[in-house]
Structures are given as structure tokens and as C-alpha cells.
Steps between C-alpha positions, in 0.01 A plus 500: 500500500582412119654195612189414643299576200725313302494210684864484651414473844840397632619814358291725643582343807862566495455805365251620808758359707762775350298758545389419871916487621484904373165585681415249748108626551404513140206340550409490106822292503366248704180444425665450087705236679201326654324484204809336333535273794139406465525419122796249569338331749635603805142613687582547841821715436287739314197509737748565760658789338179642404383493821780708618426785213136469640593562823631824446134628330660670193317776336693513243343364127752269329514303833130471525453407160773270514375323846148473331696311185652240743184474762283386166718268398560309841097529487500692841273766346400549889797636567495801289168680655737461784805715326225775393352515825835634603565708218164692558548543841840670435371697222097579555460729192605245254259423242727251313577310830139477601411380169747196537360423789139469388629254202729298751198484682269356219749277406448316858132572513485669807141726402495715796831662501460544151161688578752713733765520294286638238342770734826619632585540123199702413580755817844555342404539197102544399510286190200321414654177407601484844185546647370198317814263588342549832163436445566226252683337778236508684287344227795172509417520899142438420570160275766385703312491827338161599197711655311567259277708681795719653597541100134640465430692806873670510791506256258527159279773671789737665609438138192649330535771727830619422385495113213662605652745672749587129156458304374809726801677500496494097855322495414191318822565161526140383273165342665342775406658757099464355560114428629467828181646667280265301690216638456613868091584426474156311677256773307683784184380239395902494385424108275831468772708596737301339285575157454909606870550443593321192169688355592799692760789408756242657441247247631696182865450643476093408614563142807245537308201372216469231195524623616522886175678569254297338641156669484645816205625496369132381654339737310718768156476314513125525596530882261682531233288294427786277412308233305779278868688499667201455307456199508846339872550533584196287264554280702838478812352457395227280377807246847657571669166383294136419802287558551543857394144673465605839254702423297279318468285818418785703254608262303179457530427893349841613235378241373261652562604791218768445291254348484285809447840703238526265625890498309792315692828425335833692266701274589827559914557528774297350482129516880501667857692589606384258241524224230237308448207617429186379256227691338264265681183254312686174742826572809278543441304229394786299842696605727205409349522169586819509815443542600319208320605283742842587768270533468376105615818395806504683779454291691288764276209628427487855470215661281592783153558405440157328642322791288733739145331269639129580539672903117592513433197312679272754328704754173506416519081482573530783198676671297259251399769249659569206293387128275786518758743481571425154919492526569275277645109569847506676616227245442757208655772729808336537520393147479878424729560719741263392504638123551825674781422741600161420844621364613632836669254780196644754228388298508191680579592871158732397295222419617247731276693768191468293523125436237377717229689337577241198299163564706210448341362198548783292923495581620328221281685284596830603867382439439414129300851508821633613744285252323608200546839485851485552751555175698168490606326213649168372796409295289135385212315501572300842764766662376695799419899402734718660490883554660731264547772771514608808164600564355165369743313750389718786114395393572118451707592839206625683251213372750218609565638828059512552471131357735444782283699765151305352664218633440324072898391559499321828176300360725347234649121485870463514513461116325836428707647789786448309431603175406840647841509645627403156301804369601716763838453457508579132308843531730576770844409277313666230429816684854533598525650153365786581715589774817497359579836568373521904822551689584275780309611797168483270267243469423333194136553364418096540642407819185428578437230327803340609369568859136339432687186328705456825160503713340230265804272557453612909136359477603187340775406743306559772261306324795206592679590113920491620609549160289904472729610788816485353296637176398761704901582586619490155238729382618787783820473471408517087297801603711696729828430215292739285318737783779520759361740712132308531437512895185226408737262317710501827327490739294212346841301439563610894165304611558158285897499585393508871224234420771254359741587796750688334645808609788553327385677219217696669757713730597678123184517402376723805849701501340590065172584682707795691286503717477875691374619844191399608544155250669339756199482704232424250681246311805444701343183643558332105837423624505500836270213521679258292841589558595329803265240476655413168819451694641819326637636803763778419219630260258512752731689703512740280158527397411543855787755536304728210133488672662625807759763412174639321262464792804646767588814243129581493508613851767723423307629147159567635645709741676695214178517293294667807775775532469553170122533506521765797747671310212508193228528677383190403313438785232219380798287379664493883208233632550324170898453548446382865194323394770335205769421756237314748405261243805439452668431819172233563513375172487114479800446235718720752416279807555152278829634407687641834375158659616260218808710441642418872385125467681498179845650664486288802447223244837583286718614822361436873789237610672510192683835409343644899343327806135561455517654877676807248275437238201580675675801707589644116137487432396621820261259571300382757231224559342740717410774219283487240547764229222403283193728468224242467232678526571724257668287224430646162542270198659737284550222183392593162318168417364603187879610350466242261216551193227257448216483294320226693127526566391599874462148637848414356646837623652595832258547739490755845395157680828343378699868585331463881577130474893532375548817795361193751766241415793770452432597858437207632877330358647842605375464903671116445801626356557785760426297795735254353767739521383659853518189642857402301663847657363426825770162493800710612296688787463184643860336544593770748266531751547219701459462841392169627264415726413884583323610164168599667701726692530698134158474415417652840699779449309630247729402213289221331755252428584452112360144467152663544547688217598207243226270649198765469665555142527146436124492608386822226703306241298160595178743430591641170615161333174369638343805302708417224384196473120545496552762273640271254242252529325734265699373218486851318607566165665834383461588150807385333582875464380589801695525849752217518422281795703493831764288615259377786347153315887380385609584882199322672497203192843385520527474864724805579293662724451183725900486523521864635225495710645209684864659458343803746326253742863329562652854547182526832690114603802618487482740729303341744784235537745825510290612789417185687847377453606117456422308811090455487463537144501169373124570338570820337825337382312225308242784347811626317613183401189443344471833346809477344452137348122665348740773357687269320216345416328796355771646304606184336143516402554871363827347309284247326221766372833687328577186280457469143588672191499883481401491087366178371498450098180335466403346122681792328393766746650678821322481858653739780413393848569790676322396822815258584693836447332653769496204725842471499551873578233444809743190566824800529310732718359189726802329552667849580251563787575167615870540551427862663260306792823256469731731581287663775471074651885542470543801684270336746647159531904589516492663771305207672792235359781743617364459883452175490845425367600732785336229738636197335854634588441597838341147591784326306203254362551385193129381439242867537165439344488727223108599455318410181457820329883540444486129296163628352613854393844334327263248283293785455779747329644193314195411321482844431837511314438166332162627356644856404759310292296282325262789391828698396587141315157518348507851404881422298286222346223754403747739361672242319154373315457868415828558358459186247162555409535603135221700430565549094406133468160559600272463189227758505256305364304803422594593145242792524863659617690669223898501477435857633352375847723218539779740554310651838351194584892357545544816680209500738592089599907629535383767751248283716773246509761715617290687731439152649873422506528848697283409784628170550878646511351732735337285729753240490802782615253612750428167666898376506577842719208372752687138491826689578296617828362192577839326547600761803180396667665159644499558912 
């Protein structure tokens, strides 16, 4: 067992192997051997011998423990509620055993047996922990039925009953066991009860968290519409502490709610459970007040009740009323608050909800308002006035960041756009002063004005600027040499390398971001979008490889985390974890991946390192299945990862979220029938039988061409969606979700050239079934449709050419796009010689047979049919144009290599000697990134010539 835990598995093999000659049934022994066996890769060895230690039911500890060790990690967890089941049979009285075999039975989800399992537990021995395994199992029966009315009419109330039964009986020890009866009242919607026993006797056991009780009891008051309550008991708790938000909200909604109930408290008892009551705007507006005016004599400023004024403010705007209340003007508000708060990094996040109460005319204004009561001063006459500490940087900080929100920036000319990047730059180099002691993982105190510069330069290049991109570079890279650990200044640089089409230098910027967990789903899709496309292909290998080890091991960890919660008796987390894992397994990023990680491996390998017949088996796939939940895709992406300070119209918006979940699904049904229909080649080359294949239909076993025609018929459908989709010509924010691969794919003519590819494959084996003789017609339709091929991806070839990076009057221009053609080119021209090799395997055995014939007859002179003469023109065009693109591509990597990028003058001489450094830096890595793909490509596409050449019948 050290061994093991040290790692030497061969070891621990031999030395299991010792011990087993002395005592041949040790079964410990054994099951230590299988786990080594397992660990070096030898799987069915060590499931065999396991199985033979299983066999035998052992009772005995070390060998369950041991078999439970090796079950996990063959992720068989099944197969341990099946060693338990034994053990308690053999020993009944066992309370360790049975509790094993309640976890090995969460672990596989199986609700009922744990309800059992936790009953026969309780009999043995009457702990109450037990008890509520059982009826929290019955609870997870409830949610995981699909009838919901079987969930209300039978699991959740036999639940109730069994607490009801331990309420009665006076048994209820633990919080748990109360918070677990409020979740059984609340899901069967019993809210009145619900609220009895967290204001009952019951209710003093939720001590765990703060104010348990009071948020309960909320929640259930606004079920039930109890609006009065709703009212008091924030009002309460607002007295208790005025900085609590959520309160405020509830506070100012019950409000009005009562208002528009036009509600009047009873004269003669209290107004409410829970105490006063207030029902008209003059007592809100008179208790904010109240509020801070207690809150001035705080010695620590809260935050809360001047934010809770510019609420009610907002709010009553809203419902048209709000001058006669006398509250003051929300400009003068925030100015107060700004002298207040304005040194602290949320001051603006604060006021950035508030805007809109400002009218536009009064924005620049407000920001000289703002400007002039901030401490700045200047050196000179003409020099700009700088802070002289941190707290007058975070002001200036906070003002910048709102003139960028007012939208005063993006309504300046190119000229004035660039001076305020001049300024920007110079607080931000001057602010790095102050952070000379912050240790590496900190942030320096003006990286965000470094961060607003690079979003000036964004506008102007969008605005058609090419110079402000490669500004933009050089001042991240300038920016993240002095604030390594700055997730913003990454991830930005991430977005703009992948706009330029280059890679290279974006796979080390994500591995900085170390990204954890859940990351790889929310902004996972960074990399795995441009990756491949980019013609990176061992990184995208690997950056699919990280998304999925993630989503596979969080099978395996959610079930850990719900044993742990019924060990607890943290019963309300168990519906989140499975809740957690469900998103997960139908989450959009992990569907994208698993189907462009098999395209991507049949790419590098089918009939290069394996046949693609193995390739597909290794990936068991089948055209048949479809393992995509598409009804319940969730778009998991964190779209708003990166920080803006645009105004609303410039800003992300949910339209462009529903809009960006539309194309990503729409590409991902293309790109899995695409490879559907590409494993269904292989099922097709052996089932021949000609002249008799309605006999197979007949029998009930719908023959396999079916299957690829009805798929080549959805795929038809969704590029016709596709397509009408992006008539719409929409335009993402630039930070916003990064478009699909879908217009390139359609644009460049790709999708034509596959579509057609699968049409031939339907040809093909209608000549393999109607044989050569009275096929003359169909013979001529693949003639044809191999000469279009030609046709069409000679026409691909030609959208490739042209120069990867241009120097144009001083200045670089990337055109990725011809990047991305040529990696649609790869993947085309690779489906093309898989149909080919499919025509082969259809045509040789046809030539064979009729070579047979020739001999027989002893004629010299027998008619060979056209499609032989047709398919051989067919595979040597396709050599000839392969070469010439690999020709081309030496070419391209040739003009890459000589393109001396120090010579370019940077006409800008707003660059100082400091910038020029990164800007040569920033150029060096989009050049070599570009030299990367093309390598790539090019070894990529001289393996698929080396398959062409054995495709000569």
C-alpha cells in the first residue's frame, strides 16, 4: 500500500505478487495488485482480478475499502453498491457497511434505494441523521421525477409526514433537520406552514447563518403577498443595520406595493407580525432621512443610506412623482456623494446605476463639478496636474472612468481622441509611482487608465484607424510588464491577438490567467474559438483537452460534494450540487468542445497515423446518435469578463447574448452533423450486397445509407438557417461575443465543397449497389460531380492567396481571414480524400472482377466503364492542387520569414523609446504566431498528400 501512495506502482505490483505465492486467497493482496495494474495501464487485467475478489463477497474492511479505491478510479462507481449489497447481506447488523452502501448509492443516484438504505440504517441504529438520509432522499425523488404531479401528490408529502411524525414525537436535535422541513413545506408551496415553523419553537435552531430566520421568513411573506410584513421586517432590519441593500429594495417595493393597494393599517391591534408599518412615500422619504441623518454620526461612513435616497429618487421618476417630495436634485446628490466616497474604487460602480437620472446636457458640467474638487496639482504653467496621492488618483480615477460612461469620449474627433490617450498614458506612468511597493500579484493603483487608453485606441480602429491597434498592443504588454498578474490586461490582449489572427502568444496568456474550475466553462470558449481556426492545431488540442478533463471530473466531484453534504446535513446544498452538475453536462461550451475535439483528431490522424474506420471506433461514434442536449443548451459564457465603461447603447446587450447563443448553436448542429455524417463513411463500405438491399430494409434493419441521406438532408436545413440568419448582418460589440466560424465557412465556399462531397458518397453507393452494367447515367453524375469538385476547391485555393501581413505606408495589416480560409481549405480537402477513399473501396473491387473477366475471355480489348478514367483524373487533380497549395504555403512562409519588421517606421512619434521596445515585441509575436500556423498547416496538408498518392486504383 505505500508503494501505492508513493507512486511506484510497478512495485507494489511485484511486491503483491510475493505476498500472494505465501497465501494464495489474500484477497487484500489482490485487489493492491489491481489497483497497480490499473495505474500502469493495464485495465482489463485488473478488472479481471477484481472481479474475482468480488466474487467471493468479502466482509472483510481493507478489501472493501481497497475494491472501492479501484471501482472509483475505473469510474464504475455502479459497481460498488453492488460489493455492499453483499457485505450487508452477510453481515445485517453492520452499521458501517450499511452506511457505505447508502454513499455508493448517492454516488450513482439511485434515490430510492437510498430512501431504503437509509431506513434499514435507522432500524439498526435509531440515529436521527439517518432518519433524514431517508427522507431527504425522498426529497431528490421528488426533483428528479419528470411527473411533476407524482413529485407533489407522493414523494414530498410521505416526506412531510415522516418529519411530521419526529416534530410530534419531540425528536427534532439538529438546524438541519428544521431547514430540511422548510424545504419540503416550501416546494409542496405550503407557505403558511412553511412560515409557522421558522416563527415557531422550531425556528430558534437556524442559528448557523446570520439572520437565517428573518430571510426565511421574507421569503415566505412575499410568497405569500404579505406585503404589510414584508414591509415592517425591513424596516426592522434596516434600524438593526442601514447598509444592508436588499433590504432597501424590499423596503421601498412593499411600499408601493401598499400604496397601490391603497392599504390602511387596522385601528384597534398592531398594524403587523412583525410590527409598524409603513404605507405612504412621506414615511419613506421621511425614514431615509432618518437614516442619514443617524448615519452622519457614524464614525465609519456607510455607504447605503445615500444610495438608498438616489433608489426612491429613481423610483419615484418612475411612477411620475417625485418634485414635491423635496429630496433634493440627483446631480447634487451624487456630487455629495462623490466628495464623500469618491476616494474608494466603488464610488463609481455606485453611481454608474444612477446615471440616467442625469439629463444629458448637464454631463459635462457635472464632470467639471466633479474635477474641481479634486486635489491635483501641476509642476508648470502648461503641464497637466497630477495627483499627489493615492486618494486623489482614485478620485481623478473615478471621474475618468464616468466621462467614459457619459459617453463625452466617444463624441470626440480623432485628434482629441488622441491627446486623451496621450494624457491617459502619462497619469497612468505617473501613478505607477505610487505602487512601487505592491508585490507581484497586486495591481497597480492606475491600471486603469492604461485600460481606458487601450479602449480609446479600440474606438478609433474600429473607426477604420490600423495604426491604434498595434498602439493598443504595446500599451498591454507595457501594462501587464508592470501589473503581471492583471486578468483585464490579458484578457484584453487575448481578444485583439485573436482579432489579428494570431495565436501564438494568446495560449501563454490564458495558461497566466490560471484559469480554475468552473473558468473553463465561462471563459473557456476565449481559446477554444480561435485556436483551431487559427490553424493552431496542437494548441487547440490541448485547449480542448482542459474544458473536458474539467467537464468529465465534475461528474465524479459532484458526486463527492453530495456525500459530503449528507454527511453535514447540508441538505439545501444537495439540489444545488445536482442542480450545478446539470448545467453543466448541457452546457453549450461542453457540447462545442467534445464535437470539435473529434473533428479535430480525425483531422490530424484518420488515414494517417490510423484508418479512420479505427478512428471513429476509438471515439465510439456513430451517425446514428446524437449526444447533444438541444433543448436544454445553457450558454454558460461570461460575456461581460472583460470591463467596459461604454454607455448602454454601446454596451453588450441581452438581444446580442440571445442573438450570439442563436449562431453558436446553429454552427454547432453544422459542425456535428458534419461529423455524423463523416463517421457514418466506414459503416457504409461493408454492407454490400448487390441487387438485394431492400431485402435489409425489410428486415427491419434500416439500411445505413438512410441514415447519411436524412442527415445529409438536417445538415441542408441548418446551413439554410445559417444562412438567413446571417442575412441579418449583426454586429457584436467589439468586446462582446466573438462571432462564429459560420460566415468564413459559408463565404469562402467550403461548405458548398462538403455538401457536394456527401451527395457523391449517396452516388457512390448507388453504383456499388446497382453494379456496372446499366449504370452508364449514374456513372456520368459522378463524373460530373467530381469535375465541380475540382472546380470548387480550386476556387477555395484561390480565396487562400495573398499575403498573411502586408506593410502598408509604414504600418502593418494582418489578414487573418486568408488564415482561416486556408485552414477550411485542410479540413475540406481532408473530407474529400475520406469520400475518396470510400469511391476506392468501392471501385477496386469492381476493377479486380473485371480483370478476372478479361483473362478468362483471353480478349485483349474489355470496355473499361467511365468512372474508373473519371475517378483517376479526379484523384490526380487532387494531388496536383494539394501541391501547389503546399508550394504556395512554402512561398507564404518564406515572405514571412524575410519580412523585417524593425524597418518599419512608426510614423507615430507620439511613441516614446519606452513603447518602441513593446511595440517591436508585439509585431515579433504576431509574426511568429503567423509563421506557426503556416508551419502547421503546411505539415498537416503534406501528410494528406502522402494519402492521396495510395489512392491510384
Amino acid at each position: 500500500a505505500d508503494y501505492l501512495d508513493n507512486g511506484n506502482n510497478k512495485m507494489a505490483i511485484q511486491q503483491a505478487d510475493k505476498l500472494l505465492k505465501k497465501h494464495k486467497d489474500l484477497h487484500c493482496a489482490k485487489v493492491l495488485k489491481a489497483i497497480g495494474l490499473q495505474r500502469t495501464g493495464k485495465q482489463d487485467e485488473a478488472y479481471a482480478l477484481a472481479q474475482e475478489v468480488a466474487a467471493l463477497e468479502p466482509t472483510d474492511d481493507n478489501s472493501l475499502q481497497a475494491l472501492t479505491i479501484l471501482y472509483r478510479e475505473m469510474h464504475r462507481p455502479e459497481l460498488v453498491t453492488k460489493l455492499y449489497e453483499a457485505a450487508v447481506k452477510k453481515v445485517p447488523s453492520s452499521e458501517e457497511y450499511h452506511s457505505h452502501l447508502f454513499m455508493a448509492y448517492a454516488r450513482v443516484g439511485e434515490y430510492k434505494k437510498m430512501q431504503q438504505a437509509g431506513m434499514a440504517l435507522y432500524k439498526i441504529v435509531p440515529k436521527n441523521p439517518y432518519y433524514f438520509w431517508s427522507v431527504m432522499s425522498l426529497i431528490m425523488q421528488s426533483i428528479s421525477a419528470q411527473d411533476e404531479n407524482l413529485s407533489k401528490t407522493m414523494f414530498l408529502p410521505l416526506a412531510e409526514r415522516m418529519v411530521e411524525k419526529m416534530v410530534k414525537e419531540d425528536k427534532i436535535e439538529a438546524e438541519a433537520e428544521v431547514e430540511l422541513y422548510y424545504m419540503i413545506l416550501e416546494r409542496l408551496e405550503k407557505y403558511k406552514e412553511a412560515l409557522d415553523v421558522v416563527r415557531g419553537k422550531l425556528g430558534e435552531k437556524l442559528t448557523s447563518e446570520l439572520q437565517s430566520r428573518e430571510n426565511k421568513c421574507m421569503a415566505m411573506y412575499k410568497k405569500l403577498c404579505r406585503w404589510p410584513e414584508c414591509n415592517a421586517l425591513s424596516r426592522r432590519l434596516l434600524l438593526k443595520n442601514s447598509d444592508d441593500w436588499q433590504f432597501y429594495i424590499t423596503y421601498f417595493d412593499s411600499v408601493f406595493q401598499l400604496i397601490d393597494e391603497s392599504w390602511t393599517p387596522p385601528l384597534e391591534e398592531e398594524h403587523s407580525l412583525e410590527g409598524e408599518v409603513h404605507y405612504s412615500i412621506e414615511q419613506a422619504v421621511k425614514f431615509i432621512e432618518e437614516r442619514i441623518t443617524e448615519e452622519s454620526k457614524n464614525a465609519r461612513p456607510l455607504r447605503g443610506p445615500y444610495l438608498a435616497k438616489l433608489e426612491l429618487i429613481r423610483r419615484l421618476r418612475y411612477r411620475g412623482c417625485n418634485d414635491e417630495y423635496k429630496l433634493g436634485d440627483p446631480e447634487e446628490l451624487m456630487f455629495q456623494y462623490f466628495k464623500k466616497f469618491g476616494d474608494k474604487p466603488c464610488c463609481f460602480t455606485d453611481l454608474k446605476v444612477f446615471v440616467d437620472l442625469l439629463p444629458s446636457s448637464q454631463y459635462t458640467k457635472f464632470i467639471s463639478q466633479l474635477l474641481e474638487v479634486i486635489p491635483l496639482s501641476a509642476a508648470a504653467e502648461n503641464e497637466i496636474a497630477l495627483p499627489a496621492d493615492i486618494k486623489a488618483l482614485q478620485q481623478h480615477l473615478c471621474v475618468v472612468q464616468l466621462s467614459r460612461l457619459l459617453g463625452i469620449y466617444h463624441a470626440m474627433d480623432k485628434k482629441e481622441k488622441l491627446t486623451v490617450v496621450q494624457e491617459l498614458m502619462l497619469r497612468y506612468r505617473h501613478g505607477l509611482g505610487f505602487g512601487k511597493s505592491c508585490l507581484k500579484t497586486e495591481l497597480q493603483f492606475s491600471d486603469y487608465y492604461c485600460l481606458l487608453a487601450v479602449h480609446l485606441l479600440l474606438d478609433l480602429w474600429l473607426e477604420g484607424e490600423e495604426t491604434a491597434v498595434w498602439q493598443c498592443l504595446t500599451l498591454l504588454e507595457e501594462g501587464l510588464s508592470h501589473s503581471p498578474s492583471n486578468a483585464q490586461f490579458k484578457l484584453l490582449l487575448i481578444r485583439i491577438y485573436c482579432r489579428l489572427g494570431a495565436f501564438e502568444p494568446v495560449a501563454e496568456l490564458y495558461s497566466s490567467l490560471d484559469a480554475k474550475h468552473i473558468q473553463h466553462d465561462t471563459i473557456g470558449y476565449l481559446l477554444t474559438r480561435y485556436a483551431e481556426a487559427l490553424g493552431h492545431y496542437t494548441a487547440a488540442s490541448q485547449s480542448c483537452n482542459f474544458a473536458l478533463r474539467f467537464f468529465h471530473s465534475n461528474q465524479k466531484d459532484t458526486s463527492e460534494y453530495i456525500i459530503q453534504a449528507y454527511k453535514y446535513g447540508a441538505f439545501e446544498k444537495i439540489p444545488e450540487f445536482i442542480a450545478f452538475r446539470n448545467r453543466l453536462n448541457s452546457s453549450l461550451h461542453f457540447a462545442q468542445v467534445r464535437t470539435e475535439r473529434m473533428l479535430l483528431d480525425l483531422l490530424l490522424e484518420a488515414n494517417i497515423s490510423t484508418s479512420l474506420e479505427e478512428s471513429i471506433k476509438s471515439m465510439s461514434l456513430s451517425p446514428e446518435e446524437d449526444d447533444i442536449p438541444w433543448k436544454d443548451l445553457r450558454d454558460n459564457r461570461d460575456l461581460t469578463v472583460l470591463f467596459n465603461w461604454d454607455p448602454k447603447d454601446r454596451d453588450i446587450s441581452e438581444e446580442h447574448r440571445k442573438l450570439s447563443l442563436e449562431e453558436e448553436t446553429m454552427w454547432l448542429r453544422i459542425r456535428s452533423l458534419t461529423l455524423r455524417l463523416v463517421s457514418g463513411l466506414p459503416t457504409l463500405s461493408h454492407t454490400i450486397q448487390p441487387k438485394n438491399s431492400e431485402k435489409t430494409a425489410e428486415n427491419g434493419v434500416s439500411s445505413k445509407i438512410d441514415t447519411v441521406r436524412s442527415l445529409l438532408q438536417q445538415l441542408e436545413a441548418a446551413v439554410d438557417s445559417g444562412k438567413k440568419f446571417l442575412e441579418q448582418k449583426i454586429q457584436y460589440p467589439v468586446l462582446g461575443p466573438p462571432p462564429t466560424r459560420m460566415a468564413g465557412f459559408f463565404s469562402n465556399g467550403s461548405c458548398q465543397c462538403q455538401t457536394s462531397l456527401f451527395y457523391l458518397v449517396s452516388d457512390i453507393y448507388e453504383l456499388d449497389t446497382n453494379g456496372l452494367e446499366d449504370s452508364a447515367e449514374i456513372q456520368e453524375r459522378i463524373g460530373n460531380s467530381f469535375k465541380s469538385l475540382v472546380e470548387r476547391l480550386t476556387d477555395l485555393f484561390n480565396k487562400c492567396k495573398g499575403d498573411l501581413i502586408e506593410v502598408r505606408d509604414g504600418t502593418l495589416k494582418t489578414h487573418p481571414n486568408l488564415l482561416e480560409n486556408l485552414v477550411f481549405f485542410v479540413e475540406t480537402i481532408s473530407i474529400a480524400l475520406w469520400v475518396s477513399s470510400y469511391c476506392d473501396s468501392v471501385l477496386r473491387p469492381f476493377k479486380s472482377n473485371l480483370q478476372k473477366k478479361k483473362k478468362k475471355k483471353k480478349e485483349s480489348s474489355v470496355a473499361m466503364p467511365p468512372v474508373f478514367t473519371h475517378f483517376l483524373d479526379y484523384i490526380t487533380e487532387l494531388q496536383t492542387l494539394t501541391s501547389n497549395v503546399i508550394d504556395h504555403i512554402k512561398g507564404l512562409e518564406l515572405i514571412l520569414t524575410a519580412l523585417k519588421l524593425e524597418e518599419l517606421s512608426l510614423k507615430d512619434t507620439l511613441l516614446l523609446q519606452e513603447e518602441k521596445k513593446f511595440t517591436k515585441t508585439v509585431q515579433g509575436k504576431v509574426q511568429s504566431s503567423y509563421h506557426h500556423s503556416v508551419q502547421e498547416i503546411g505539415e498537416l496538408l503534406k501528410k494528406r498528400l502522402d494519402t492521396i498518392k495510395k489512392l491510384k486504383i
